[in-house]
C-alpha positions as CSV (number, residue, x, y, z in Angstrom):
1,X,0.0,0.0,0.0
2,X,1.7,3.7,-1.0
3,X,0.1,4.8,2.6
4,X,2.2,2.4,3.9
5,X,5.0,2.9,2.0
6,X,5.1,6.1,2.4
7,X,5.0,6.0,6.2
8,X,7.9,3.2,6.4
9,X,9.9,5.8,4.3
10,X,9.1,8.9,6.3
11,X,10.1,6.7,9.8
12,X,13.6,5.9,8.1
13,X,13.9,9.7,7.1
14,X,13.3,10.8,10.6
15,X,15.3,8.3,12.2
16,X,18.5,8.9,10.2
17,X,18.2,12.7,10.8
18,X,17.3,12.4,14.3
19,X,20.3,9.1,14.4
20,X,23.1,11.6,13.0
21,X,22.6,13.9,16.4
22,X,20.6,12.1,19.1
23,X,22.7,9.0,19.8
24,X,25.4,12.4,20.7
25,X,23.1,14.8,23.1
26,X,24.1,12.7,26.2
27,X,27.9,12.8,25.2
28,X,27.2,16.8,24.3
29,X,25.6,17.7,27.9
30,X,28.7,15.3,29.6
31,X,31.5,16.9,27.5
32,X,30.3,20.8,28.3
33,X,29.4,19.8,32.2
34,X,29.3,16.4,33.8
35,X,27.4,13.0,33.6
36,X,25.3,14.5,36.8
37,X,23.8,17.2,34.0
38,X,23.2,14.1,31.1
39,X,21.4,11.7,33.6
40,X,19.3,14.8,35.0
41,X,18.4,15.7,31.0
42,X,17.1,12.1,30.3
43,X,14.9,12.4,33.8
44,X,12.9,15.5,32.9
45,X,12.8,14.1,29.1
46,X,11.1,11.4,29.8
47,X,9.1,13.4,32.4
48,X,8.2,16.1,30.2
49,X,7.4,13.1,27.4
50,X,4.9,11.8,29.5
51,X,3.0,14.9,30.1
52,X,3.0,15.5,25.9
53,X,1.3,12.5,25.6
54,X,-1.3,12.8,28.2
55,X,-1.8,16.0,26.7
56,X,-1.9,14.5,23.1
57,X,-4.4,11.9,24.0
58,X,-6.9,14.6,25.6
59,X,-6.4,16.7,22.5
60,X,-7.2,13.5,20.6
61,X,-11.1,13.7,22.3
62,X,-11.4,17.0,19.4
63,X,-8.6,17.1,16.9
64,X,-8.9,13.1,15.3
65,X,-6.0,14.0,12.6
66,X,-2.5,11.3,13.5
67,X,-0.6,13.6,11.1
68,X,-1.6,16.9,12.6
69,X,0.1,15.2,16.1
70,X,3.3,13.7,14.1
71,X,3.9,16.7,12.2
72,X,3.7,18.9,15.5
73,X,6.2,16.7,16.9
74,X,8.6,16.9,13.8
75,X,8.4,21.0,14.6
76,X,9.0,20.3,18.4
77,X,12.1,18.1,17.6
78,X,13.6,21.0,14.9
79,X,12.8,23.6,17.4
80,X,14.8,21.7,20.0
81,X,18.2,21.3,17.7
82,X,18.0,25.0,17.0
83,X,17.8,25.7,20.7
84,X,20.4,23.5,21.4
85,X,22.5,25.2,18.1
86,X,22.2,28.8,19.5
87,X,22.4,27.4,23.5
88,X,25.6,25.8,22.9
89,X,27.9,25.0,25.2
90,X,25.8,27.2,27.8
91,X,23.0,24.0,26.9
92,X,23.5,22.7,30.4
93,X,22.6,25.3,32.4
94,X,19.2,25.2,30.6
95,X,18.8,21.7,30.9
96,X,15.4,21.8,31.9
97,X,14.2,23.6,29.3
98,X,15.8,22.0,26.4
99,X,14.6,18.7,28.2
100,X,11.1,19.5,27.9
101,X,10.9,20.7,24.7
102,X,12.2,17.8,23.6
103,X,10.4,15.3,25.4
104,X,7.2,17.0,24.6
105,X,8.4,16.6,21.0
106,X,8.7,13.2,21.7
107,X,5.2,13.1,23.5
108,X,3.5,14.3,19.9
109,X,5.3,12.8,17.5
110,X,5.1,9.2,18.5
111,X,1.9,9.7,19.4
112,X,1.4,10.5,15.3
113,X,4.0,7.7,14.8
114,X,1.8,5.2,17.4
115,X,-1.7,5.5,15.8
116,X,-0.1,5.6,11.7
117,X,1.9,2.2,13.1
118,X,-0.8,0.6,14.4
119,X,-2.7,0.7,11.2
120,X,0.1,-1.0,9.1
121,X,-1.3,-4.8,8.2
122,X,2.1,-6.2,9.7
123,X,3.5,-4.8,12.1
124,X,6.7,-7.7,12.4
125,X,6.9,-6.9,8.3
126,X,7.6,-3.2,9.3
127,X,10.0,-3.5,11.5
128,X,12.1,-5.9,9.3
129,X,11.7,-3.6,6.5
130,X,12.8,-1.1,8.8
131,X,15.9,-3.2,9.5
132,X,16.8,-3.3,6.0
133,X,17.0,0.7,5.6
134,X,18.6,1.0,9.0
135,X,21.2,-0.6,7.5
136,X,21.9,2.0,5.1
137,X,21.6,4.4,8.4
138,X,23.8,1.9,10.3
139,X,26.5,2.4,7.5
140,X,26.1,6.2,7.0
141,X,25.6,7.8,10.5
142,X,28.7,6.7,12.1
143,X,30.3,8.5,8.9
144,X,28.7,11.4,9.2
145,X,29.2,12.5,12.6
146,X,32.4,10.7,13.3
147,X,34.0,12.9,10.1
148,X,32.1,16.0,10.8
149,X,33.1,15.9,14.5
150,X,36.7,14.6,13.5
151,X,37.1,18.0,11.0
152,X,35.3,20.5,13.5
153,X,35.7,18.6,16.8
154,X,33.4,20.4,19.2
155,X,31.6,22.8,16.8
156,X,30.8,19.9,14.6
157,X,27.7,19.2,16.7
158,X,26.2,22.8,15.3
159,X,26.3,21.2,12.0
160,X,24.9,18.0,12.9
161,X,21.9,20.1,15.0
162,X,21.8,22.1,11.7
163,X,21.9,18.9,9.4
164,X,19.1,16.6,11.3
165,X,16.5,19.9,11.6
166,X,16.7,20.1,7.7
167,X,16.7,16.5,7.3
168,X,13.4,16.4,9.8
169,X,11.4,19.1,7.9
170,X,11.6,16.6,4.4
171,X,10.0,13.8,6.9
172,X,6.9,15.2,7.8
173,X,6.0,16.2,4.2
174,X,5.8,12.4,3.3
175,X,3.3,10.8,5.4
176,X,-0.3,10.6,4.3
177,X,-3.1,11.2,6.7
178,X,-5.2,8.9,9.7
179,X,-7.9,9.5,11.8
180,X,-7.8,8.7,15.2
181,X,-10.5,6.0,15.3
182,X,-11.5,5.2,19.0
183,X,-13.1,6.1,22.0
184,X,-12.6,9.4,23.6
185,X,-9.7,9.3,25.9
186,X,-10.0,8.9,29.5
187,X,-6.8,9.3,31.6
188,X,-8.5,7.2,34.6
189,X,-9.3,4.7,32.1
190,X,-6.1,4.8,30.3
191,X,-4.7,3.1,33.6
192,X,-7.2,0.2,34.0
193,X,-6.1,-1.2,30.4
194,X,-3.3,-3.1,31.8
195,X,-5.2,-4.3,34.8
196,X,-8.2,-6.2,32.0
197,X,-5.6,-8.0,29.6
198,X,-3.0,-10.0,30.9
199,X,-0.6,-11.0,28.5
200,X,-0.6,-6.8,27.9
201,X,-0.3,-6.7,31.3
202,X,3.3,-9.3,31.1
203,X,4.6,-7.9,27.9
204,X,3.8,-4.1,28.9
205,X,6.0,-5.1,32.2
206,X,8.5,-6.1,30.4
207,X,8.8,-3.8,27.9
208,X,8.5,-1.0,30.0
209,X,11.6,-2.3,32.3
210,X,13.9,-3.4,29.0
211,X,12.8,0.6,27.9
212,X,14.5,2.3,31.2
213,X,17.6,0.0,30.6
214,X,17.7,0.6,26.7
215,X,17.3,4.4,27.6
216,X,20.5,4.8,29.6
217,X,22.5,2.3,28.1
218,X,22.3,3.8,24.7
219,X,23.4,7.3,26.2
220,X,25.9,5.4,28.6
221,X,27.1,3.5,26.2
222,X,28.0,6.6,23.7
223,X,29.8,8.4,26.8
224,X,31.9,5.0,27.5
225,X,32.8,4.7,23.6
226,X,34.3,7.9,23.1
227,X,36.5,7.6,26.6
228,X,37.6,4.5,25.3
229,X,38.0,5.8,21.8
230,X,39.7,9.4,22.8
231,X,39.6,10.9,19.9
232,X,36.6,11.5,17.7
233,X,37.9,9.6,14.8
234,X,38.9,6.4,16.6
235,X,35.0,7.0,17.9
236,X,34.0,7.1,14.5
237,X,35.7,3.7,14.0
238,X,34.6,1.8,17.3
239,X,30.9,2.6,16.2
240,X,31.1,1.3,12.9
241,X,32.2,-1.8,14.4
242,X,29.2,-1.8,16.5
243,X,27.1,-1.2,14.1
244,X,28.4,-4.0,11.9
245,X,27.4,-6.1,14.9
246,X,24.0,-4.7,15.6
247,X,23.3,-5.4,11.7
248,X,24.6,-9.2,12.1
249,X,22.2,-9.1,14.6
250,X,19.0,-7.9,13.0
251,X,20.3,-9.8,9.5
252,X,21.6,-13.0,10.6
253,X,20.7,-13.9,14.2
254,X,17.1,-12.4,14.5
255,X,15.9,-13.3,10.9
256,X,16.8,-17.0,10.9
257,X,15.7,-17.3,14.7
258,X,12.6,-15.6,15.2
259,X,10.7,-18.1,13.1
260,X,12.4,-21.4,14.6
261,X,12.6,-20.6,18.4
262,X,10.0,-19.3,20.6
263,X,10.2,-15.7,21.5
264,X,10.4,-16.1,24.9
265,X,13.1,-18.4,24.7
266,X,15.3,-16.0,22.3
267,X,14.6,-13.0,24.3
268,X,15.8,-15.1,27.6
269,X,19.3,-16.0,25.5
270,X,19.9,-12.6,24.5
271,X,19.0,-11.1,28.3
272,X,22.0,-13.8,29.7
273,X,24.6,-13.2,27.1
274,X,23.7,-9.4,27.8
275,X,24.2,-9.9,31.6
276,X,27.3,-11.9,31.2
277,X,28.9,-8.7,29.1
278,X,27.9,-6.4,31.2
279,X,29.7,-8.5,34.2
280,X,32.7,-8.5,31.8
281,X,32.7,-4.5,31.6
282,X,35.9,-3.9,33.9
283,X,37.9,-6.4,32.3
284,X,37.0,-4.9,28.4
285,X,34.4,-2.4,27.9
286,X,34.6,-3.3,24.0
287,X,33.3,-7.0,24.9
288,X,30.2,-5.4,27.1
289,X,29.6,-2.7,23.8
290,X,29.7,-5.5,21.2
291,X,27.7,-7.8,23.6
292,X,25.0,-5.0,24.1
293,X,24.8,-4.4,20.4
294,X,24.6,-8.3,19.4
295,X,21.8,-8.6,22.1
296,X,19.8,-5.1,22.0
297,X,18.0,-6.1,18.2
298,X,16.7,-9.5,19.7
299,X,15.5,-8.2,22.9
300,X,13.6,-5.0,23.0
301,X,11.7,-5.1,19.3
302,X,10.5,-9.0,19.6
303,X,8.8,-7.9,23.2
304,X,7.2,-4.7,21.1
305,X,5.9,-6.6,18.6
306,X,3.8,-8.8,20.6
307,X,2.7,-5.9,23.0
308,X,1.7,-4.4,20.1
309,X,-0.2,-7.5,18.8
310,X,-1.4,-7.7,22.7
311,X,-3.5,-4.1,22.6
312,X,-7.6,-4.0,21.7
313,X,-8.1,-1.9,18.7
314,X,-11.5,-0.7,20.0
315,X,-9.5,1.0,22.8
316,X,-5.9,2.5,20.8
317,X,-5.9,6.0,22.1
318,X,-6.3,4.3,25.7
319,X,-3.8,1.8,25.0
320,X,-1.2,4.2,23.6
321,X,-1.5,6.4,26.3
322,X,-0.9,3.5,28.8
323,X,2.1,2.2,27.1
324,X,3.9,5.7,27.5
325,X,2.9,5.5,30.9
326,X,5.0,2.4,31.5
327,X,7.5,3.1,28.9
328,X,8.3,6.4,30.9
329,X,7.9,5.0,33.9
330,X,10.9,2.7,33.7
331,X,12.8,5.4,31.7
332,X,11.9,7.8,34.9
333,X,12.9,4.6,37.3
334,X,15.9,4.1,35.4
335,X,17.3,7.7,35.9
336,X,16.8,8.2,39.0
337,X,18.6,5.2,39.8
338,X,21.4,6.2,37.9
339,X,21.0,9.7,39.7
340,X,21.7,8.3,42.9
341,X,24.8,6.4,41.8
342,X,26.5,9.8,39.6
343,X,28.9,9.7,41.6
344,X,30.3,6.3,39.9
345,X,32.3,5.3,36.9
346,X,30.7,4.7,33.7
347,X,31.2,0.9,34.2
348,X,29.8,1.0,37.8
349,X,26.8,3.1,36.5
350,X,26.2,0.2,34.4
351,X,26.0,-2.6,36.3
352,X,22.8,-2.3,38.4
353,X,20.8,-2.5,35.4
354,X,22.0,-6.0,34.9
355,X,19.6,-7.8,37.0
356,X,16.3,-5.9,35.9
357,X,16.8,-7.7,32.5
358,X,17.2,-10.9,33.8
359,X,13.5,-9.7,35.9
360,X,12.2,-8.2,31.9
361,X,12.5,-11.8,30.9
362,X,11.4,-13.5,33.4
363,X,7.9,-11.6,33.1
364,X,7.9,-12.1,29.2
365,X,7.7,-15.9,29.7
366,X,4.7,-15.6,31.6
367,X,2.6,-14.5,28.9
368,X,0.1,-17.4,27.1
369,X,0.3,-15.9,23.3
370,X,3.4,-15.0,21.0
371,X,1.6,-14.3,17.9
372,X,4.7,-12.3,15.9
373,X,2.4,-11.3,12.7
């Protein structure tokens, strides 16, 4: 379908704009202050993500229009480089700001992005597809801002703030429009969801404790890479290399698995050989990066899918909603864990996450129905 085709385009176009700077904000806020000021940024974003899409999903009640909300949150997200582009390196000292304007971006574009996905006829389809062009992203990014930062060093970010915003404004011209088509939202009723289906209730647990790992490990894990790598072109290296992996991942390991082993069972695999590189992180943080790269593609997106599978149609927005509840939730959880111990190393920042995904798989096996299509 073209409406589909369009959308699976649009979502590659965003993510490599948004891939070329994001994976970077955390490492931008810790080079100009201290980790303290990059785990206090991914608290209030998530917060401030939260409160977009609560506000989203009462807005929903009158304005029905999924584009109006993804396109809103495409503006949002170029407003947000452009603060951070004339901010610069005063950007920490307005943390909270730049925070919420881009978690509230967040809040209303996947929002957009949430109800348009929904609607696609197969939702493990997508995300495959989706593999395949993040593999031209997993081959170009690294490039990108590992030579632009390795020619400008520390004023390279301006240009790859300046690069994603253009990139962004392309994105939201190319999806076609979607009605919101359920009930009215209610935010008391938005919490009983997960309380009335059960194997939403497992894989929304799951999910949402994988999500506050996944959300400061992939800003961790850029902060350990480059003091590892030292220079930004030896960072440009090291995250080819993991990218290379994460593709082998998606290409090899998850394609030729997901249809001969149960879920459950490849999601439990991938949680151990995660745990066991994580416990290896003092002896080489490059085995614990490759490990977390090999592991995060078989993990995170095989637990989505069936969530996603998991929801009642009849009740999206309410359903939406309550998955950003959760999701946030363990993102807030996470951080302010991580909050408490900022006064660690990198690598002893790390390890407390270990055991809640060992706890995100136990909870997955629990549910009665892995339907991947």
């Amino acid at each position: 379908m073209k409406g589909s085709r369009n959308f699976l385009l649009a979502s590659w176009l965003f993510g490599f704009a948004n891939n070329i700077s994001s994976p970077l904000i955390g490492l931008y806020i810790y080079i100009n202050s201290s980790l303290f000021y990059t785990l206090n940024f991914l608290l209030m974003t998530s917060l401030s993500l939260l409160i977009g899409y609560v506000i989203v999903g009462y807005l929903s009640n009158r304005w029905r229009s999924a584009i109006t909300y993804y396109r809103a949150g495409i503006s949002l997200y170029i407003l947000f480089y452009i603060t951070l582009l004339l901010l610069n390196k005063e950007t920490p000292k307005f943390v909270d700001l730049v925070s919420a304007i881009y978690g509230l971006a967040q809040g209303f574009y996947w929002f957009g992005w949430d109800v348009l996905f929904y609607n696609t006829p197969s939702k493990l389809s997508f995300f495959n597809r989706s593999a395949y062009l993040g593999f031209i992203s997993g081959i170009l990014t690294p490039g990108i801002y590992g030579s632009i930062l390795t020619i400008f060093e520390n004023k390279g970010y301006e240009v790859l703030f300046v690069l994603t915003a253009s990139l962004m404004v392309f994105a939201s011209l190319m999806v076609e429009d979607l009605s919101v088509k359920c009930e009215l939202f209610d935010i008391r009723r938005s919490w009983s969801v997960i309380r009335l289906n059960s194997n939403y209730r497992y894989t929304m647990t799951s999910l949402a404790l994988i999500s506050g790992v996944n959300y400061i490990l992939s800003n961790l894990n850029t902060i350990l890479a480059y003091d590892v790598a030292k220079t930004y072109f030896n960072f440009m290296l090291l995250n080819y290399m993991l990218s290379g992996v994460s593709l082998v991942s998606v290409f090899v390991i998850r394609d030729r698995l997901i249809h001969r082993i149960r879920p459950y069972k490849i999601v439990m695999i991938a949680s151990s050989v995660l745990a066991v590189s994580e416990a290896l992180i003092f002896i080489s943080p490059i085995i614990y990066l490759i490990g977390f790269n090999m592991t995060s593609p078989l993990i995170y997106p095989i637990i989505d899918v069936i969530n996603w599978n998991n929801m009642d149609k009849e009740y999206l927005t309410l359903y939406l909603v309550n998955r950003q509840y959760f999701l946030n939730i363990g993102r807030i959880t996470a951080s302010l864990l991580e909050i408490f111990l900022a006064s660690l190393t990198i690598e002893e920042e790390i390890i407390p996450l270990l055991p809640i995904v060992i706890i995100a798989s136990l909870l997955f096996m629990r549910i009665r129905q892995s339907n991947l299509d």
